[in-house]
C-alpha positions as CSV (number, residue, x, y, z in Angstrom):
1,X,0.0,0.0,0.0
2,X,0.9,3.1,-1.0
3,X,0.8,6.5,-2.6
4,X,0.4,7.8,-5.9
5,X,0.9,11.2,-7.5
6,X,0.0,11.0,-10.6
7,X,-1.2,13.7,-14.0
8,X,-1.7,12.9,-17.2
9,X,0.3,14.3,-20.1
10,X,-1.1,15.8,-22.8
11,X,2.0,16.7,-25.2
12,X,1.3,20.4,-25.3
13,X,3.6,22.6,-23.6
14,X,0.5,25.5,-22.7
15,X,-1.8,22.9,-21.9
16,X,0.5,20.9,-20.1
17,X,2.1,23.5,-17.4
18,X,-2.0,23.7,-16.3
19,X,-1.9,20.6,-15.1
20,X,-1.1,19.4,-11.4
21,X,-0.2,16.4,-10.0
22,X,-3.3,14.9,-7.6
23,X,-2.4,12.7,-4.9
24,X,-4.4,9.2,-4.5
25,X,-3.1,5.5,-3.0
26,X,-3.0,2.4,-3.9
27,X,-3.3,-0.5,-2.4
28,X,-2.9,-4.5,-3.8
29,X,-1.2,-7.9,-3.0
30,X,1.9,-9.6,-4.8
31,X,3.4,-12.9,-5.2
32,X,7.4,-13.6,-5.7
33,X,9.4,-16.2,-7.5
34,X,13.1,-16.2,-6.8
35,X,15.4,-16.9,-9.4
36,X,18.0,-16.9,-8.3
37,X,19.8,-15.1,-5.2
38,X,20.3,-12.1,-7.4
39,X,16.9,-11.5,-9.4
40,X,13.3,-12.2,-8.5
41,X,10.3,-12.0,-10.5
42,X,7.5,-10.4,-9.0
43,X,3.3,-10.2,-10.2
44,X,0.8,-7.8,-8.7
45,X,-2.8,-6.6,-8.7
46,X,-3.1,-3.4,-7.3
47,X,-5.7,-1.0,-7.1
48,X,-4.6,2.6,-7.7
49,X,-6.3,5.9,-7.9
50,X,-5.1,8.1,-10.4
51,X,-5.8,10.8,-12.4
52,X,-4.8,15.3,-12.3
53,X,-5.6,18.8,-11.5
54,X,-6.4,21.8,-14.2
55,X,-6.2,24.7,-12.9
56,X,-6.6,26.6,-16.6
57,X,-10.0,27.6,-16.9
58,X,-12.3,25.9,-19.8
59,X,-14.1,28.1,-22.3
60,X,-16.6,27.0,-25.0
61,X,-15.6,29.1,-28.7
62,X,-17.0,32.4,-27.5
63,X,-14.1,32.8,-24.8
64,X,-16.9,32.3,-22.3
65,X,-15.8,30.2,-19.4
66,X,-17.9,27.0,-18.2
67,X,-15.1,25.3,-15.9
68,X,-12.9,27.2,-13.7
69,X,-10.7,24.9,-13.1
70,X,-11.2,20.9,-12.1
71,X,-9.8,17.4,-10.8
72,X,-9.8,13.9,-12.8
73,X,-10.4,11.4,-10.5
74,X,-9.9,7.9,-12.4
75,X,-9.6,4.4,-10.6
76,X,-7.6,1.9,-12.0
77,X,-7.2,-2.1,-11.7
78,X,-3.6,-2.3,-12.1
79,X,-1.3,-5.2,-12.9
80,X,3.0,-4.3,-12.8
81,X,5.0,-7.9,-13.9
82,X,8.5,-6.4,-12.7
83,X,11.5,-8.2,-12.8
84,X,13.9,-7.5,-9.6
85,X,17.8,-7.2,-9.6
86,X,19.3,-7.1,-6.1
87,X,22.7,-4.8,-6.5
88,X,22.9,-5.6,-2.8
89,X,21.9,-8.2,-0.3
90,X,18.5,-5.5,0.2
91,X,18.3,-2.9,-2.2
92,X,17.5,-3.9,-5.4
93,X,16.3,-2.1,-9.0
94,X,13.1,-3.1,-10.7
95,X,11.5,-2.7,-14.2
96,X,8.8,-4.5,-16.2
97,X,5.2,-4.0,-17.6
98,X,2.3,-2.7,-16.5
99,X,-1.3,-2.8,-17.8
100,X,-4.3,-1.3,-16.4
101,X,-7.6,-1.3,-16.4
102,X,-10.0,2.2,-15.8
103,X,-12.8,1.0,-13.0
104,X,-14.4,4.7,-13.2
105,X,-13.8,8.8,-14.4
106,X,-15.3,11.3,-12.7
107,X,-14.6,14.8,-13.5
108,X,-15.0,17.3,-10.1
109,X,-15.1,20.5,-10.9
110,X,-13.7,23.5,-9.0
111,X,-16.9,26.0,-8.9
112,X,-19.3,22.7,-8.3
113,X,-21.9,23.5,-11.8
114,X,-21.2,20.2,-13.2
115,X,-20.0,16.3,-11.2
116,X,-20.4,13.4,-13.3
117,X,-18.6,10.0,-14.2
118,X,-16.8,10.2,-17.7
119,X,-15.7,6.5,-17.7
120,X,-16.9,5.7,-21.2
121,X,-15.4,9.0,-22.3
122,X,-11.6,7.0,-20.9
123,X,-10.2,4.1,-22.5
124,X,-10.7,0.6,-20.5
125,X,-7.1,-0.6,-21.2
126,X,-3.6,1.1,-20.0
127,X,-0.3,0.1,-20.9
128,X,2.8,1.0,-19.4
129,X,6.1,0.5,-18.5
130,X,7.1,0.6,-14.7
131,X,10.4,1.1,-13.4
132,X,12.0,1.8,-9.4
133,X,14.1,0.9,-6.7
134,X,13.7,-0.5,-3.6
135,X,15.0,-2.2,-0.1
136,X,13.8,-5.2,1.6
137,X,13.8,-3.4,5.5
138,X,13.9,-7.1,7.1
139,X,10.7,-9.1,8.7
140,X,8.7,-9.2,5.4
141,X,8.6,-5.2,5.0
142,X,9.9,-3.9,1.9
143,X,9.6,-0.2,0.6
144,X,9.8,1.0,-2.9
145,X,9.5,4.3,-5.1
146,X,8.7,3.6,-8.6
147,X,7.6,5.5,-12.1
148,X,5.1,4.7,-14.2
149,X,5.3,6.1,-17.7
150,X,2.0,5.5,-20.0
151,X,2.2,5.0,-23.6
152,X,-1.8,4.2,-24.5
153,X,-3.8,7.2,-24.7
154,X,-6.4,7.6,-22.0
155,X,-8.9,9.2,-23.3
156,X,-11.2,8.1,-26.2
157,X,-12.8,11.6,-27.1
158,X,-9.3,13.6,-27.2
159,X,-7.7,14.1,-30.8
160,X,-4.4,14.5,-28.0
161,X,-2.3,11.1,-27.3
162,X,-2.8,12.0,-23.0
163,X,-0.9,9.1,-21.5
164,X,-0.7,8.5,-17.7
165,X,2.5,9.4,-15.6
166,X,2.2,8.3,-11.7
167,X,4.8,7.8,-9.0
168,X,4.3,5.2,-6.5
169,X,6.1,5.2,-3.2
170,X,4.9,2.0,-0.9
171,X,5.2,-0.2,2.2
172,X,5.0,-3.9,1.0
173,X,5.0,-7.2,4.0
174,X,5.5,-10.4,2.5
175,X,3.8,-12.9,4.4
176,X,5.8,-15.8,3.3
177,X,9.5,-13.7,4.3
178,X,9.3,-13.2,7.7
């Protein structure tokens, strides 16, 4: 379990600088295989909240403005397949896929006119590659940061490519590594 600050990029420099990280966490289970003493392979299903803040305000052609700013809140079923390379006895580097899967969208706007769930208006399937570093503390408890770079565009509607960019930081206990 964890948390997540995460945005979405949108690959437009204006558009882009109005957009603010929103915090969320995440929260799953994993399972392990050792390899060998040096790498481990390691399968999760987490459940993360993701999604960003605009803080540019939204105006229909006229210049008049409907939106004053608003949050993305988007919940994802997530599934990182990482591969672990301990460089020491604890601390190791680890990198692998990661697809996800949108549960919900809701938009929340910042002067409250408008609330409403946009899921259909999102793509259902979210690729990505994942990539950190972390240290086994002892008794089970690992901790990890990673990054998560999308490369599948999030939403259907957009004639953008908006991918997905979250960092994770998390406290793990293996039950079986005690």
């Amino acid at each position: 379990m964890g948390l997540n600050i995460s945005k979405e990029y949108f690959g437009l420099k204006g558009l882009d600088e109005g957009i603010d990280f929103k915090a969320g966490f995440n929260v799953g289970v994993f399972g392990k295989y050792e390899v060998n003493h040096k790498f481990d392979i390691q399968a999760e299903l987490l459940y993360s909240q993701q999604g960003f803040k605009n803080n540019i305000p939204l105006t229909d052609y006229g210049g008049t403005v409907f939106l004053n700013g608003y949050k993305i809140s988007s919940h994802y079923l997530n599934i990182p397949l990482v591969l672990k390379y301990y460089t020491l006895k604890r601390l190791y580097i680890e990198a692998g896929p990661h697809v996800g899967f949108c549960l919900s969208s809701k938009i929340h706007p910042g002067d409250k006119m408008i609330e409403g769930d946009f899921k259909n208006d999102y793509n259902t399937t979210d690729f990505s590659l994942v990539g950190g570093i972390g240290a086994d503390i002892g008794y089970g408890l690992s901790v990890n940061a990673r990054y998560i770079h999308g490369f599948t565009d999030t939403q259907k509607l957009s004639n953008l490519n908006v991918q997905n960019r979250v960092i994770q930081i998390s406290l793990a206990y293996d039950l079986w590594d005690f």
